[in-house]
C-alpha positions as CSV (number, residue, x, y, z in Angstrom):
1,X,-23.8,7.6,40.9
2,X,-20.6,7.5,42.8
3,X,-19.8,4.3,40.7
4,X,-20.2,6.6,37.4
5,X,-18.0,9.4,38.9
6,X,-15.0,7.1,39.6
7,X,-14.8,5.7,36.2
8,X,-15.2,9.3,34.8
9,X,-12.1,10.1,37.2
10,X,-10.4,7.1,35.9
11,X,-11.0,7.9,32.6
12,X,-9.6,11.2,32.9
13,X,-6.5,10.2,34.5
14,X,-5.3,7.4,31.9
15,X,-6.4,10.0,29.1
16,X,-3.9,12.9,31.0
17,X,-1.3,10.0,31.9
18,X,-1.4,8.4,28.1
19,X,-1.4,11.8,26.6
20,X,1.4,12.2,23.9
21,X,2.6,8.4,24.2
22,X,1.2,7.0,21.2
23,X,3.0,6.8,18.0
24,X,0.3,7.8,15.3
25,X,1.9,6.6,11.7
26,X,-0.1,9.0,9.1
27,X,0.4,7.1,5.3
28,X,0.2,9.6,2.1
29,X,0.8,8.1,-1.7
30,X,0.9,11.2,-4.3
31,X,1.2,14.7,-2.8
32,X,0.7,17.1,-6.4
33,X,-2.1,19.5,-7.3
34,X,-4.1,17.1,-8.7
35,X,-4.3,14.7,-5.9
36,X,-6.5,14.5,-2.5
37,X,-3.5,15.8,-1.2
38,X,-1.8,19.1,-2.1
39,X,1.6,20.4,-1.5
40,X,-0.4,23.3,0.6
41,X,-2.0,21.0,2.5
42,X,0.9,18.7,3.0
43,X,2.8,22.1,4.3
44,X,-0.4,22.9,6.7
45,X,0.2,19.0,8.2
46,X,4.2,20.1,8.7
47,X,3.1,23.1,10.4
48,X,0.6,21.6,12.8
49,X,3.4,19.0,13.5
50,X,5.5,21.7,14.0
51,X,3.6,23.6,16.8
52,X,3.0,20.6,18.4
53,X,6.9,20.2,18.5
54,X,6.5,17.1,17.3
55,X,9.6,14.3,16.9
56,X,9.5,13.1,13.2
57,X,10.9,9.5,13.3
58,X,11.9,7.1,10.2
59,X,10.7,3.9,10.1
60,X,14.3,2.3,11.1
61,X,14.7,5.1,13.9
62,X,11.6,3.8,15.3
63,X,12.6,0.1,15.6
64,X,16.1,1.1,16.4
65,X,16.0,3.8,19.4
66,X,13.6,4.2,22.1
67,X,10.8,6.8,20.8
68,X,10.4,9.7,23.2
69,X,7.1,11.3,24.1
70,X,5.4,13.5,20.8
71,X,6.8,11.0,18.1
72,X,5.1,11.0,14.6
73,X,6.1,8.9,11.4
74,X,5.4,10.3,8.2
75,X,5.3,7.6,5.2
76,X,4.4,7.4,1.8
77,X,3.5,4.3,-0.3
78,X,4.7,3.3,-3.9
79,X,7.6,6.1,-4.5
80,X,6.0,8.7,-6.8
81,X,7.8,11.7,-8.4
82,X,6.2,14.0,-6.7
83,X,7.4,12.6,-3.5
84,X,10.8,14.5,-5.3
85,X,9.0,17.8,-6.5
86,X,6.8,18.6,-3.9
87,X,7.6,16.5,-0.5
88,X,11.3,16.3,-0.2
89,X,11.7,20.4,-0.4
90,X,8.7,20.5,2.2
91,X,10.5,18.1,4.8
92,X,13.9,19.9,4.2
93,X,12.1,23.4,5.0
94,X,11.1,21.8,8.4
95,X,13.7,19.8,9.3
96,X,11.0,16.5,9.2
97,X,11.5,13.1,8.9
98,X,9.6,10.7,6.6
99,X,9.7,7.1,5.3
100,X,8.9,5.9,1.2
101,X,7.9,2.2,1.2
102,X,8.9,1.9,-2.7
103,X,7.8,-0.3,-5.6
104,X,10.9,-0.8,-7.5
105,X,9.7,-2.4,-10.7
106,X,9.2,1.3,-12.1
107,X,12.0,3.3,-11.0
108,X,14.5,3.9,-13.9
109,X,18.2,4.8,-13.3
110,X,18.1,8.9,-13.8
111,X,15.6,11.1,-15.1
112,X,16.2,12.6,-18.9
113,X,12.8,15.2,-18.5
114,X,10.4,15.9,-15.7
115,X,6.8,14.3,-16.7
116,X,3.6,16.2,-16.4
117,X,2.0,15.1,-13.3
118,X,-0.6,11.8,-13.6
119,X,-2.9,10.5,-10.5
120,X,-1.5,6.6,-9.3
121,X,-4.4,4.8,-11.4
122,X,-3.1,6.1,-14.7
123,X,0.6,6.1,-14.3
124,X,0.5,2.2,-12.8
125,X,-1.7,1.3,-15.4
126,X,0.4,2.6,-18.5
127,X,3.1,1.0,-16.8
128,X,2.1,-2.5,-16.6
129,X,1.0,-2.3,-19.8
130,X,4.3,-1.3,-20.8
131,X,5.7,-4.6,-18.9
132,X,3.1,-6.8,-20.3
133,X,4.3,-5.6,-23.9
134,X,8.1,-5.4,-23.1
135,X,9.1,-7.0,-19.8
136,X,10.4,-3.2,-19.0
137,X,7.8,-1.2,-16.5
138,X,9.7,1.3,-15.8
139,X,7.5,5.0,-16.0
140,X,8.8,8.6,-15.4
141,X,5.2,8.8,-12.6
142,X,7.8,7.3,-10.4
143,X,10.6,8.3,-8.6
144,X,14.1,7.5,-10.1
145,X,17.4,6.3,-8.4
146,X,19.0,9.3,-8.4
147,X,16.6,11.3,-7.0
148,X,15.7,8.5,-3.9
149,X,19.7,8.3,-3.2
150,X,19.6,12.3,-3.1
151,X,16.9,11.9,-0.9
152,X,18.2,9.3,1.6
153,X,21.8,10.9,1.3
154,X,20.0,14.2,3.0
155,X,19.3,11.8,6.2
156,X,15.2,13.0,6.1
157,X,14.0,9.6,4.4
158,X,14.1,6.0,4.5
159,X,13.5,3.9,1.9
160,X,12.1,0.3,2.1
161,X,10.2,-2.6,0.9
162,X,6.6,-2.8,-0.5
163,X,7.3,-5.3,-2.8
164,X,8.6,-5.1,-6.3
165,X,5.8,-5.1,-8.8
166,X,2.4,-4.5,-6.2
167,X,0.0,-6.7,-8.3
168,X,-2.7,-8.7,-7.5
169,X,-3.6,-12.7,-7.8
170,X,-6.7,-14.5,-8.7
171,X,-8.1,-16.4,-5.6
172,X,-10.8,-18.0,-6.0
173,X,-12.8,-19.2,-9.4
174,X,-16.4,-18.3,-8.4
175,X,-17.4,-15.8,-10.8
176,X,-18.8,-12.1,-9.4
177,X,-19.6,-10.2,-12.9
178,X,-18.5,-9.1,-16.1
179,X,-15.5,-7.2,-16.9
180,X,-16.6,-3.5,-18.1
181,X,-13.3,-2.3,-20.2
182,X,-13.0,1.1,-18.8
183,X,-13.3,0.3,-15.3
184,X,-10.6,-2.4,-15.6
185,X,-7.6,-0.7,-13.6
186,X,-3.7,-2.0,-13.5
187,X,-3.6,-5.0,-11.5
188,X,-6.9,-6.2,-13.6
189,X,-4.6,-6.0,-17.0
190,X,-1.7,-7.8,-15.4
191,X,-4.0,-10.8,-14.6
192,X,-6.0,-10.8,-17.6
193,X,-3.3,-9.5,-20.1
194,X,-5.4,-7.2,-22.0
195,X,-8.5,-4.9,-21.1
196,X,-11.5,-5.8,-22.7
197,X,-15.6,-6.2,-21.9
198,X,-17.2,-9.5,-20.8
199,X,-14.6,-11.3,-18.9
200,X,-15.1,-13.4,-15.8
201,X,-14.5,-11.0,-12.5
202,X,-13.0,-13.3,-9.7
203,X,-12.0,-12.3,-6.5
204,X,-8.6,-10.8,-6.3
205,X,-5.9,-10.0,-3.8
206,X,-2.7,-8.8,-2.9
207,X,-0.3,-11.2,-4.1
208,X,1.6,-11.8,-1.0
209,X,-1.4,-13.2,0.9
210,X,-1.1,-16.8,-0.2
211,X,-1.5,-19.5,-2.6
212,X,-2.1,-18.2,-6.1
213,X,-5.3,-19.4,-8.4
214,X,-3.8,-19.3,-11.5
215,X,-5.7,-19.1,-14.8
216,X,-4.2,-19.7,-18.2
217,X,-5.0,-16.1,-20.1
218,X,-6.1,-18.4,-23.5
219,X,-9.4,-18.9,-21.3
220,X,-10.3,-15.0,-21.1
221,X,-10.8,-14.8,-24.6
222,X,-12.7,-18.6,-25.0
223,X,-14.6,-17.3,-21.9
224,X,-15.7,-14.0,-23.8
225,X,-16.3,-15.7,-27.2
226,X,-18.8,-17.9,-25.3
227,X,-20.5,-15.0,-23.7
228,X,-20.9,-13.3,-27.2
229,X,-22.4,-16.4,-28.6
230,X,-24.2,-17.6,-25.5
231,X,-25.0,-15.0,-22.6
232,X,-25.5,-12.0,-24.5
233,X,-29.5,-12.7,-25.0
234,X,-29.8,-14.1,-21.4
235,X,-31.3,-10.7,-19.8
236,X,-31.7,-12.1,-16.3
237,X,-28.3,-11.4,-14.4
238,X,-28.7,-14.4,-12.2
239,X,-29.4,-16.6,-15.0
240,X,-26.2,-15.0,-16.5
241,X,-24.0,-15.4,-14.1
242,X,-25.2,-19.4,-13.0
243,X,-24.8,-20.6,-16.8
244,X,-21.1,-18.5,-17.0
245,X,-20.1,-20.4,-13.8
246,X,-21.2,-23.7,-15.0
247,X,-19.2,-23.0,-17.9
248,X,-16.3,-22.1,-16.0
249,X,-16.7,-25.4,-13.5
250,X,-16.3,-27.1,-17.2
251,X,-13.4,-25.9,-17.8
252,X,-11.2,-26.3,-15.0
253,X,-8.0,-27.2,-17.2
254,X,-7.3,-23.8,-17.4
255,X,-7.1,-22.9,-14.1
256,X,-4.8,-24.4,-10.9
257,X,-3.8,-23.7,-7.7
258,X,-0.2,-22.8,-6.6
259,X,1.3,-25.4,-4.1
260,X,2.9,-24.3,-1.1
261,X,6.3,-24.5,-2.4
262,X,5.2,-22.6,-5.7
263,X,3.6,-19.9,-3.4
264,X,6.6,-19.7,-1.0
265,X,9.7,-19.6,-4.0
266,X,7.1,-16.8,-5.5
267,X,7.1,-14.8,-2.1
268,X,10.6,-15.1,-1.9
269,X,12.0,-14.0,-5.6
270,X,9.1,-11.1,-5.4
271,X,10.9,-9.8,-2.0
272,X,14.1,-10.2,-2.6
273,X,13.8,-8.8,-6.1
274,X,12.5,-5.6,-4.1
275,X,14.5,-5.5,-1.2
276,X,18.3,-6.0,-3.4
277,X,17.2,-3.4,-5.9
278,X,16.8,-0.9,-2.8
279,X,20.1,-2.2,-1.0
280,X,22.0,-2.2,-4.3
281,X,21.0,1.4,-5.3
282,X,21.1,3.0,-2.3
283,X,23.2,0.9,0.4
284,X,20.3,1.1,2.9
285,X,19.3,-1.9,4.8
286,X,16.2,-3.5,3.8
287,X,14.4,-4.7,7.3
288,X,10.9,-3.2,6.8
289,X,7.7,-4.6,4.3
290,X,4.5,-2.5,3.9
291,X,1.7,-4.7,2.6
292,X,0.4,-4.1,-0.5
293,X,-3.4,-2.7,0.1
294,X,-2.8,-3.5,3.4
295,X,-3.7,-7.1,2.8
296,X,-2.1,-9.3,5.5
297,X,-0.9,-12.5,5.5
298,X,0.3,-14.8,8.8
299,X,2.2,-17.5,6.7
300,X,3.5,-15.0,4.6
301,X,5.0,-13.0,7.7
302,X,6.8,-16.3,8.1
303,X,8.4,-16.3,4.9
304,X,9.4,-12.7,5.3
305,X,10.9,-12.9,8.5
306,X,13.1,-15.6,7.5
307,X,14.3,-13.2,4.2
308,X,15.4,-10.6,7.2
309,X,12.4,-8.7,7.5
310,X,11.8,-7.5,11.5
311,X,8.8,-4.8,10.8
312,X,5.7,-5.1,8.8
313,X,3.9,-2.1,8.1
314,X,-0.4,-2.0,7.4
315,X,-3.5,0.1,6.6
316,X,-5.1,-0.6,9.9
317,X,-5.7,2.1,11.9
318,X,-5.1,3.5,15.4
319,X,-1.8,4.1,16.6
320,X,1.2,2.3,18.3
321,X,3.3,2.5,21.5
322,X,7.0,3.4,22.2
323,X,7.0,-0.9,22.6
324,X,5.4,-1.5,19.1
325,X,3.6,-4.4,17.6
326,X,6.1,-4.9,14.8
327,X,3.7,-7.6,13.2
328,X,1.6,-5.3,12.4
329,X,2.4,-1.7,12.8
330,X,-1.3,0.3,12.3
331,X,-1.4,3.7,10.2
332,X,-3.8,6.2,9.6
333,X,-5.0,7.6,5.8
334,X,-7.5,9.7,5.5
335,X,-9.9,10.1,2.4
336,X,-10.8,13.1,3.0
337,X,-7.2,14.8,4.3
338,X,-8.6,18.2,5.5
339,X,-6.3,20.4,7.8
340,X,-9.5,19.7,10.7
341,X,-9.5,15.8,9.9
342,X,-5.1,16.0,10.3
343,X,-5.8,18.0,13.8
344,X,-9.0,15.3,15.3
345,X,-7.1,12.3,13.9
346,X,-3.7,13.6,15.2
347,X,-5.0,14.6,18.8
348,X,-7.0,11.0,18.8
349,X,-4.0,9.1,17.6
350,X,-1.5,10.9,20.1
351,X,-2.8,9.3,23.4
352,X,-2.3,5.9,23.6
353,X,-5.7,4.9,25.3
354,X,-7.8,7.0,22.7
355,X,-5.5,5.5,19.7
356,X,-6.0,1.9,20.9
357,X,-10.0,2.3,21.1
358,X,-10.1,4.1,17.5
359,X,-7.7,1.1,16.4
360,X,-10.5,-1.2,18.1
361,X,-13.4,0.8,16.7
362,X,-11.9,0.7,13.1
């Protein structure tokens, strides 16, 4: 018994001692009024921040200075136009802090109308299909130049790297279904090159986590001409799926694997690509990269590093200390980004012992 009341006493005193020393990171993409986040409820975040007296940091004031006791980082992924019409007037009404990680293949120069407000899946998608047809992806879902230099000129946001495209890559040729057209999304069309029903789904990833498979797109088409003709009366789905992968293990000439010095010249034109367009634009410094889906790579940390990155930014959550783990700095997104979830995840998130075991836990 006295055993049980000492650790309870112990517990107690590192929760009251760690209290308000961890860093929680809290990651939003689109804040509009079609998204799971709405400029209300962005505002009724602010304002909890705000009663809290809360120290909104960017990204580079984090690595840069010493982070005091009550610090928060507010970032956003991608760089969508409402991150202009609805965040930026927010963080300017309370004097907050946040950071954009920004893909920079769809960001035109200056804005000639303002666009009616799509959801992520829709605007990426039209735009890689715009860059499949014309090398050109830029879309008006995005933020433009001007408007991000506005923004960083104001001193409330940062601006850096999340690579420039955000696609995926093929990774391993064992085959997992059948394409269905309509529930193809954006990084689907940029590996297959068009959308269509009855191609071979293989595992995908972010495209910075290694070695490429890469898969000549003349095979999608051979693949789904030999489904029509051959798979289409097989009802069994096992049965399916076995002959389709013995066809595939056939036709191997259509698909190789990237060699290390194919994968590491890829990494490295991808980066830079991103980090000089933000530089040149701007005249920020580049030293930050948030992984794409959160999908991590050790090697490719490597790579980065030696390109002058010093912070790498994830999807795992929990928080971080004033002394941060800049290998992988953890964030929290909620699905469901309610004003209660903000409050639980914000009080968890703020002591560093309760923020470690939820980053354990998760």
């Amino acid at each position: 018994m006295m055993t049980i009341i000492l650790c309870f006493l112990f517990l107690l005193i590192a929760l009251i001692f760690y209290n308000k020393k961890g860093i929680p990171i809290f990651l939003y993409h689109q804040v509009n009024p079609l998204s799971n986040v709405t400029p209300e409820l962005f505002e009724e975040h602010l304002k909890i921040i705000e009663k809290l007296n809360m120290n909104t940091l960017t990204i580079s004031e984090y690595y840069s200075k010493k982070p005091s006791k009550n610090s928060i980082l507010i970032t956003f992924d991608d760089g969508y136009f409402d991150n202009y019409k609805y965040v930026f007037p927010l963080l300017k009404k309370y004097n907050m802090k946040a950071t954009i990680f920004l893909n920079t293949l769809y960001i035109v120069d200056k804005r000639e109308f303002e666009p009616k407000i799509e959801l992520n899946y829709e605007a990426n998608y039209e735009a890689i299909k715009n860059f499949l047809k014309s090398g050109i992806g830029f879309s008006e879902q995005y933020l433009s130049w001007e408007e991000i230099k506005e923004m960083y000129d104001s001193g409330l946001l940062d601006f850096q790297a999340h690579s420039h495209k955000h696609t995926a890559m093929f990774t391993d040729s064992k085959i997992l279904d059948f394409s269905k057209k309509d529930k193809m999304d954006y990084t689907d069309i940029y590996l297959y090159g068009e959308a269509e029903d009855n191609f071979p789904i293989f595992s995908k990833r972010g495209e910075y986590t290694g070695p490429a498979l890469i898969i000549k797109k003349d095979f999608f088409n051979i693949f789904k001409n030999f489904f029509n003709e051959q798979l289409v009366n097989i009802t069994d789905k096992k049965q399916q799926l076995i002959a389709a992968q013995n066809f595939i293990d056939i036709n191997k000439k259509y698909f190789s694997k990237e060699t290390e010095e194919e994968y590491i010249k890829r990494i490295q034109n991808e980066f830079l690509e991103n980090k000089n367009l933000i530089e040149k634009k701007i005249g920020n410094n580049v030293q930050f990269f948030c992984w794409p889906w959160g999908h991590r790579n050790n090697r490719t940390i490597k790579i980065l590093k030696n390109l002058g990155v010093i912070g790498f930014i994830s999807t795992k959550k929990g928080t971080n200390s004033s002394e941060a783990n800049w290998d992988m700095i953890r964030r929290i997104e909620l699905r469901n980004y309610t004003v209660s979830k903000f409050k639980l995840n914000l009080f968890v998130a703020r002591n560093l012992i309760l923020g470690k075991i939820y980053g354990f836990l998760s």
